[in-house]
BAMIZA-777186 format. One line per field, with one value per residue: residue number from 0; residue in three letters; chain; x, y, z of N, C-alpha, C in turn. Coordinates in steps of 0.001 Angstrom, whole numbers, always signed. Layout:
REM BAMIZA-777186
pos = NUM / ...;
code = Ala / ...;
unit = A / ...;
nu = X / ...;
nv = Y / ...;
nw = Z / ...;
cau = X / ...;
cav = Y / ...;
caw = Z / ...;
cu = X / ...;
cv = Y / ...;
cw = Z / ...;
***
This chain:
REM BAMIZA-777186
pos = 0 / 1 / 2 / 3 / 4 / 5 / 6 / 7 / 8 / 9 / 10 / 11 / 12 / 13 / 14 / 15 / 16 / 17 / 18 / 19 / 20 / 21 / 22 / 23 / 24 / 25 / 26 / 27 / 28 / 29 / 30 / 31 / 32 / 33 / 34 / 35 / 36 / 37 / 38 / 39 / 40 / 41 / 42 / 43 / 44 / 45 / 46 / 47 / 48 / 49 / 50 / 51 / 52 / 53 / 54 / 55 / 56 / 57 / 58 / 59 / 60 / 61 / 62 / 63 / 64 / 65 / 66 / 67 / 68 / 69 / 70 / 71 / 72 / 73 / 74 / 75 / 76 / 77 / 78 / 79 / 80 / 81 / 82 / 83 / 84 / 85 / 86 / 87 / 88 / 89 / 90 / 91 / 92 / 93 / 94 / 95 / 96 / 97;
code = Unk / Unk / Unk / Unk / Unk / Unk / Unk / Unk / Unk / Unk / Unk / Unk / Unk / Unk / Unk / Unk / Unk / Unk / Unk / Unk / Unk / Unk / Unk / Unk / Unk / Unk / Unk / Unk / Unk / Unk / Unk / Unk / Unk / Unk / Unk / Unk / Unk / Unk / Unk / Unk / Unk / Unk / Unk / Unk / Unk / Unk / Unk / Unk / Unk / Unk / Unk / Unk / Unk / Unk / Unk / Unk / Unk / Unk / Unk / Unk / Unk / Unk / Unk / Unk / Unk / Unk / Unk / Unk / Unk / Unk / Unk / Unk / Unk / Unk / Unk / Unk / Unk / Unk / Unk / Unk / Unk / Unk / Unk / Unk / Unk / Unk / Unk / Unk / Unk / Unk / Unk / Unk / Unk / Unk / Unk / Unk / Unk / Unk;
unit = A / A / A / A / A / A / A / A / A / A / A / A / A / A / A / A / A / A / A / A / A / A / A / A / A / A / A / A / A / A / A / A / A / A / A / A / A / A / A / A / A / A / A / A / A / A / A / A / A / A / A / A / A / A / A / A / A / A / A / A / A / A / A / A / A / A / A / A / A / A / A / A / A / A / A / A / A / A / A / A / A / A / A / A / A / A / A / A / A / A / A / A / A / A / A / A / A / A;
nu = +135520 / +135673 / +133330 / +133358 / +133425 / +131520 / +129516 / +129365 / +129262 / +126261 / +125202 / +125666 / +124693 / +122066 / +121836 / +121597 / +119496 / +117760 / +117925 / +117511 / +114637 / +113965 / +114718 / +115523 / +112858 / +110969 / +108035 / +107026 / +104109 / +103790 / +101422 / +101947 / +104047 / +104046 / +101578 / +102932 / +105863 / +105150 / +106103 / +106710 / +108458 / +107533 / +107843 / +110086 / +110733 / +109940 / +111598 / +114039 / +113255 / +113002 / +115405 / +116942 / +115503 / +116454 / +118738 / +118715 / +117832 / +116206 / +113626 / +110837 / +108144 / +107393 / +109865 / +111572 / +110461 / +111042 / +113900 / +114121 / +112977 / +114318 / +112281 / +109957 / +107593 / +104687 / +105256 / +106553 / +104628 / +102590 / +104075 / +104941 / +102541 / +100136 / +96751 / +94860 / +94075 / +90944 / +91497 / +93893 / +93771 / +92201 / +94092 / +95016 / +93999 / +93490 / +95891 / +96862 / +95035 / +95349;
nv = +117630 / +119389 / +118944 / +121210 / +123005 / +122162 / +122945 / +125879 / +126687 / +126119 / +127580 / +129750 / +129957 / +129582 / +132105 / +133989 / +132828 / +133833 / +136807 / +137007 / +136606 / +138443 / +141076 / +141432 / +140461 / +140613 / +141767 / +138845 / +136987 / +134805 / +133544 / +132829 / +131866 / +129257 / +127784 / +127487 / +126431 / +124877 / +125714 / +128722 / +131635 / +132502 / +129281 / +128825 / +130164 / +129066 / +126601 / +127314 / +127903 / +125194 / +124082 / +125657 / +124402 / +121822 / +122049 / +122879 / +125347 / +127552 / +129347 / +131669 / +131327 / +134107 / +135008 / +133798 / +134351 / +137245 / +137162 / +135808 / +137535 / +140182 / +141923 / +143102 / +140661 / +141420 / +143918 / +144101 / +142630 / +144188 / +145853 / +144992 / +142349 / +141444 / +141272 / +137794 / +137339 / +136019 / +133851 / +133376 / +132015 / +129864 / +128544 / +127694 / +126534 / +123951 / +122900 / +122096 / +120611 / +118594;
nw = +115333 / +118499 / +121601 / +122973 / +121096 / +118977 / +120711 / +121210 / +118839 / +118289 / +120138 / +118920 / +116571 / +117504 / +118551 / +116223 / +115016 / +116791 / +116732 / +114290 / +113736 / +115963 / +114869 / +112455 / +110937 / +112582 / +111405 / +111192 / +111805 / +114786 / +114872 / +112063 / +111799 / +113419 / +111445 / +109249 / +110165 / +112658 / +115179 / +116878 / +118425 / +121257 / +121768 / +121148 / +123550 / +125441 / +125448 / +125803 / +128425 / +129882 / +129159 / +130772 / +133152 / +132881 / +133688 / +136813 / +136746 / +137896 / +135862 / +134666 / +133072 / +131914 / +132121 / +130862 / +128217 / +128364 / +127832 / +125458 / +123949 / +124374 / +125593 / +127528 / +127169 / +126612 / +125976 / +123331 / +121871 / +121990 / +120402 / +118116 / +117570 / +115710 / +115385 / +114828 / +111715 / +110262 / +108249 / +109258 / +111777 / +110969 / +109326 / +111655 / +113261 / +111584 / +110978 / +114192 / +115499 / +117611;
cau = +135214 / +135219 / +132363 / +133108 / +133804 / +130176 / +128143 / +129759 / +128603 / +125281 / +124874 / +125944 / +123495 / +120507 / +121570 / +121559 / +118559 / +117041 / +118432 / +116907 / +112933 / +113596 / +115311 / +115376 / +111822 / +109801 / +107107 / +106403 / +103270 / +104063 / +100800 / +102185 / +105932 / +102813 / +101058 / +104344 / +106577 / +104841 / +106978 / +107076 / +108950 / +107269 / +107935 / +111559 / +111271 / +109662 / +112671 / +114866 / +112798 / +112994 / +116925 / +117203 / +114977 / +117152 / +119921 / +118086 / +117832 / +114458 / +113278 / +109478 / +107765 / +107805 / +111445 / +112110 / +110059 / +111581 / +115589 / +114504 / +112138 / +114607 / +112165 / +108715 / +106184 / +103713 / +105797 / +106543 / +103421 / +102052 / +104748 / +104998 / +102339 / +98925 / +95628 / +95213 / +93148 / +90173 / +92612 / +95168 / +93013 / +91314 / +95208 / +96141 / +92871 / +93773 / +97627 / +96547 / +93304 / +95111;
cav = +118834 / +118752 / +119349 / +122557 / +123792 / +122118 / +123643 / +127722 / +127152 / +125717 / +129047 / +131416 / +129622 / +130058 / +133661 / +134393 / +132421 / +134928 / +137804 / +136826 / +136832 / +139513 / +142261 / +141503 / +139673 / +140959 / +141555 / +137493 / +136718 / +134019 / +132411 / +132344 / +130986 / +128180 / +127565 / +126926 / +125436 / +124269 / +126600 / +130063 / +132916 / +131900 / +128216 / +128803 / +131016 / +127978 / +125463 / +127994 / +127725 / +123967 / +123678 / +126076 / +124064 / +120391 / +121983 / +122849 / +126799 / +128313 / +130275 / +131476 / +132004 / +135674 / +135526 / +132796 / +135150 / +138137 / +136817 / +135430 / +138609 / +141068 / +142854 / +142043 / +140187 / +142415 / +145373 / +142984 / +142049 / +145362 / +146912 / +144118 / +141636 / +142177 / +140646 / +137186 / +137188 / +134799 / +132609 / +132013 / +131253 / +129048 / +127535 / +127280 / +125426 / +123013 / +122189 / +122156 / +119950 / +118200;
caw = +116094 / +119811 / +122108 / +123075 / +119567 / +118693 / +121790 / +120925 / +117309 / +118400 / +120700 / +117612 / +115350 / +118089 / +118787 / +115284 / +114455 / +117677 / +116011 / +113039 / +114572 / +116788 / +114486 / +111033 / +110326 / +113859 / +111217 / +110657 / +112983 / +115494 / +114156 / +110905 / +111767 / +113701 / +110686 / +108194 / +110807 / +113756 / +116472 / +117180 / +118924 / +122246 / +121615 / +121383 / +124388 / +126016 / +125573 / +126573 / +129907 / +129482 / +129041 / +132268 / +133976 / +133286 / +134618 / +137637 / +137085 / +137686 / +134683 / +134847 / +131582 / +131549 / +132622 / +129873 / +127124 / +128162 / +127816 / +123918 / +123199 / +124813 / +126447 / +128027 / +126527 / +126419 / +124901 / +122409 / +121582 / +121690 / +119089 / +116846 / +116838 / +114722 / +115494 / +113783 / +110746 / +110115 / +107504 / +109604 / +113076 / +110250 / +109246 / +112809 / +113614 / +110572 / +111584 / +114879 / +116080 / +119049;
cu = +135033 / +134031 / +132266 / +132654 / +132089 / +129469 / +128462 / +129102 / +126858 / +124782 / +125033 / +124604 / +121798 / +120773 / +121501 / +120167 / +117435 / +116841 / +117490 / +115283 / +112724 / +113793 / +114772 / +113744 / +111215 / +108454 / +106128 / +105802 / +103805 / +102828 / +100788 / +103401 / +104804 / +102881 / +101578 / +105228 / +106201 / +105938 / +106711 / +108214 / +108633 / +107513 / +109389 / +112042 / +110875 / +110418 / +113634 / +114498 / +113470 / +114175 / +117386 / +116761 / +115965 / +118386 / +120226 / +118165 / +116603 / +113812 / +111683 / +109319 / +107870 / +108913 / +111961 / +112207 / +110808 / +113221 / +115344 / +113568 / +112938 / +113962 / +110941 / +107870 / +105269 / +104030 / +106270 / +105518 / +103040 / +102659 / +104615 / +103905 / +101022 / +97555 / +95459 / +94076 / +91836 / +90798 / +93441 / +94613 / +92645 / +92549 / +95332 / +95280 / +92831 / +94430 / +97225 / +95459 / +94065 / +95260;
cv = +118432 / +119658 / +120928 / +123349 / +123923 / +123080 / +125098 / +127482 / +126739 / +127103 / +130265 / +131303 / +130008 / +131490 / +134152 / +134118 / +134002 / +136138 / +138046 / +136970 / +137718 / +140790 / +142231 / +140974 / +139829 / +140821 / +140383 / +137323 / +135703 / +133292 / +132165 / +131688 / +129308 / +127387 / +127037 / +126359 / +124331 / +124925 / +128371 / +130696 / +132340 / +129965 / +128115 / +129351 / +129598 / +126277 / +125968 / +127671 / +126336 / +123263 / +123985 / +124978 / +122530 / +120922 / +122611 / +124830 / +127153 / +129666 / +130856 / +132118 / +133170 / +135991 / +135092 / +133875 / +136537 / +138416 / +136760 / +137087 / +139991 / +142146 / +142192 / +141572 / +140848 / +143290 / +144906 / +143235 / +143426 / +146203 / +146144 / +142765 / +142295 / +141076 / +139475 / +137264 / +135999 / +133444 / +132365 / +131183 / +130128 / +127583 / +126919 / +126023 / +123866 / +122457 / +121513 / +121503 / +119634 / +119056;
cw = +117555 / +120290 / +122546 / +121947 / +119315 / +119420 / +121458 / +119593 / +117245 / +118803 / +119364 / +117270 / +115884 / +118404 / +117041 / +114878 / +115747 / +117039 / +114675 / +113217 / +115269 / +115953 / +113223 / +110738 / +111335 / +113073 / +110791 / +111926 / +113292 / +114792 / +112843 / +111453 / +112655 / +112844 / +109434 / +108841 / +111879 / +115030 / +115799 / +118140 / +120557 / +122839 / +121591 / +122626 / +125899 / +126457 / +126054 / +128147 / +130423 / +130175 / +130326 / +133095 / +133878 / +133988 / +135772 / +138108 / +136666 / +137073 / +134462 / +133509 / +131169 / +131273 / +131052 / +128445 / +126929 / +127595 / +126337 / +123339 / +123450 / +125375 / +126726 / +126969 / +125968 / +125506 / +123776 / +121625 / +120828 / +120778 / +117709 / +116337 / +117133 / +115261 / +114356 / +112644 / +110646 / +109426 / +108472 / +111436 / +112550 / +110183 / +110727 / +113445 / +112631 / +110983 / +113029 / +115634 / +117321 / +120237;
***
């Protein structure tokens, strides 16, 4: 396979995998996808920043969040995510110490 070929099927696979957290499965808390993977929604929106940033394009977190969340942060937040429970603050504090 050549490099191009690879890098277009790399892009499908992360717009799909996007697709997949934003549309189909919005209702999986970010501190659950945490707590069973170790990444979230914001954590992907955060390498996105990342990737911009090695190849010297200036991405600011909001900007970053808003490109993988399709819309702001906030309105996001505010439609789809839920206050965390005592268990999983409890998991996230488990996985999580450093």
């Amino acid at each position: 396979m050549d490099e191009q070929t690879k890098i277009e099927l790399e892009a499908a696979a992360f717009r799909r995998l996007q697709q997949h957290l934003m549309q189909d499965r919005s209702e999986v808390q970010n501190i659950d996808m945490m707590n069973l993977a170790g990444f979230c929604r914001n954590c992907l929106s955060r390498w996105y920043q990342e990737a911009a940033a090695e190849r010297g394009i200036e991405l600011s977190k909001d900007e970053a969040r808003e490109t993988f969340y399709g819309m702001p942060y906030d309105a996001w937040k505010a439609e789809f995510q839920t206050e965390a429970t005592p268990e999983q603050r409890a998991a996230f504090e488990k996985t999580h110490k450093d």
